[in-house]
C-alpha positions as CSV (number, residue, x, y, z in Angstrom):
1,X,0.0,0.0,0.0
2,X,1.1,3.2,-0.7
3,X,0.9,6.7,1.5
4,X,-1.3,9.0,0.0
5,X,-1.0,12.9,0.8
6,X,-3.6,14.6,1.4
7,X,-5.1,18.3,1.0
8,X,-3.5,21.2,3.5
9,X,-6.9,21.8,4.7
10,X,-7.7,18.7,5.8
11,X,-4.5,19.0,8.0
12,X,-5.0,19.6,11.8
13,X,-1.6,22.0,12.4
14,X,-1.9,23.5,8.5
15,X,-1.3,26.7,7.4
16,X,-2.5,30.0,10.2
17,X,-5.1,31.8,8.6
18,X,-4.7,35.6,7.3
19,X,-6.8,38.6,7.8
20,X,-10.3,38.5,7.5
21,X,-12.0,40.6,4.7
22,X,-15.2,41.6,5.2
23,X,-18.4,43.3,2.9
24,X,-18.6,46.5,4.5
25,X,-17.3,48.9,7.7
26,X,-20.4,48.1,9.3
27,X,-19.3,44.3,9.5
28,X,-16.3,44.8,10.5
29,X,-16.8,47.3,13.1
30,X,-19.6,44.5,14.9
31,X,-17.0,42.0,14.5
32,X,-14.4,43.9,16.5
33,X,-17.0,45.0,19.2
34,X,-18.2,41.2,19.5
35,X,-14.5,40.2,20.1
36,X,-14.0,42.8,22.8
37,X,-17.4,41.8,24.3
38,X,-15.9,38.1,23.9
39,X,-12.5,39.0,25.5
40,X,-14.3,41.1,28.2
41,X,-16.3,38.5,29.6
42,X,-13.1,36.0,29.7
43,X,-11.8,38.4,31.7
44,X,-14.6,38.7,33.8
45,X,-15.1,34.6,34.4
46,X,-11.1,34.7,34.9
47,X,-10.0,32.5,31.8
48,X,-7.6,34.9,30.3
49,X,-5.3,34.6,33.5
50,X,-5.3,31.0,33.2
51,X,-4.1,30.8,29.4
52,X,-1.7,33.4,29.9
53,X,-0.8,30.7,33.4
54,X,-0.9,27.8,30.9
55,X,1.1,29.7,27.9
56,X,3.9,30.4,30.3
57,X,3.7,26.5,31.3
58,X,4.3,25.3,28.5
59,X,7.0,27.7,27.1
60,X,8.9,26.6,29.9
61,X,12.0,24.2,30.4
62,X,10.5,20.5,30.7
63,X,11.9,19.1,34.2
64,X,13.8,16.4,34.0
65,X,13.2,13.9,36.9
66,X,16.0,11.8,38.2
67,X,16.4,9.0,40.5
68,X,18.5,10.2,43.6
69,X,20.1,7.1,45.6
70,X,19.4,4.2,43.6
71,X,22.3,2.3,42.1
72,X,22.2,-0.1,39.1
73,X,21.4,-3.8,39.8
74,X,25.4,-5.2,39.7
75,X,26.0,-2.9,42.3
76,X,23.8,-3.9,44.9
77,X,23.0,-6.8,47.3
78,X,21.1,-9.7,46.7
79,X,17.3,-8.7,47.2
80,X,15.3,-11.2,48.8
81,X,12.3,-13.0,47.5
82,X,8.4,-11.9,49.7
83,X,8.2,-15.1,52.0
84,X,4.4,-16.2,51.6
85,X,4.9,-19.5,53.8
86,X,4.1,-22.2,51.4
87,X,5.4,-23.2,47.8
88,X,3.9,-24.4,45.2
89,X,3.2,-28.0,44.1
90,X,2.7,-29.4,40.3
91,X,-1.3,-30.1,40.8
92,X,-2.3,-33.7,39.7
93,X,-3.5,-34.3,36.2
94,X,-7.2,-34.0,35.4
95,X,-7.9,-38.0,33.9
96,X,-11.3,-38.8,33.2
97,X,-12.1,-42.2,35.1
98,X,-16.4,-42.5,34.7
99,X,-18.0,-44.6,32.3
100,X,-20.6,-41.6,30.8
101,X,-18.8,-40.9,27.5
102,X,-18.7,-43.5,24.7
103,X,-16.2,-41.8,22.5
104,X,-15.5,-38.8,20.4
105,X,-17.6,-37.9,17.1
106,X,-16.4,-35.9,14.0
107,X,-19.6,-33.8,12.8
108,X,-17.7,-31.4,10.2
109,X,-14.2,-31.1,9.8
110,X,-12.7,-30.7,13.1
111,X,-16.0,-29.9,15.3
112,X,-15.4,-32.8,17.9
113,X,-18.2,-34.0,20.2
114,X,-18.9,-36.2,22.9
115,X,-20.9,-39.3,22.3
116,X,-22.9,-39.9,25.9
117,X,-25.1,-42.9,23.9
118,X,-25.2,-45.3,21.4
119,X,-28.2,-43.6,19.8
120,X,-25.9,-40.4,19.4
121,X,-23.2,-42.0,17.8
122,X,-25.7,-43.5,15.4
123,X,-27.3,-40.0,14.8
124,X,-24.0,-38.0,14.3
125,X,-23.3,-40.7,11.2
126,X,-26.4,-40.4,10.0
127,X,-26.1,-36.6,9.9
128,X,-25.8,-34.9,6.3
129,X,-22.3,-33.8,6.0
């Protein structure tokens, strides 16, 4: 298969988009008073403080965690086993010892089924294959 490329616009991190052009003044003048009304009430609920909060987070250095007093595993002691109090033992193998199943019938390809009677085993021959 091969990789197809696709339109810029379908693209989630495409190209930033320009100015916008409007019809008339009239439109752009209630588009800039709906964006200060918009910005205004951000300010109001407190959300502009939080993404300048959270642009400032993430322009800043990544911390970089490191493990303080551990040493590698040749350099330390053995490091002994939880003691639960028992061990474990191989359980015995599950044999079937009754008398209840006749054998093992083939109904199509490799769908194996008990036989409990002799009428099944007669039925499961007699079936259309």
């Amino acid at each position: 298969m091969t990789m197809h490329l696709h339109h810029p616009s379908l693209s989630l991190n495409g190209r930033k988009r320009g100015k916008t052009k409007f019809r008339n003044a009239e439109e752009a003048q209630r588009a800039r008073e709906l964006d200060a009304s918009w910005k205004e009430l951000l300010k109001r609920q407190g959300i502009e403080a939080e993404e300048k909060r959270r642009s400032r987070a993430m322009k800043a250095e990544p911390l970089i965690y490191k493990l303080t007093g551990v040493t590698d595993r040749a350099g330390t002691a053995h490091i002994p086993s939880r003691n639960t109090g028992g061990n474990a033992t191989l359980a015995a193998p599950k044999v079937y010892t009754g008398d209840q199943v006749l054998g093992v019938t083939v109904l199509h390809k490799s769908c194996l089924q008990p036989v409990f009677s002799k009428q099944d085993a007669i039925d499961a021959a007699r079936m259309r294959r």
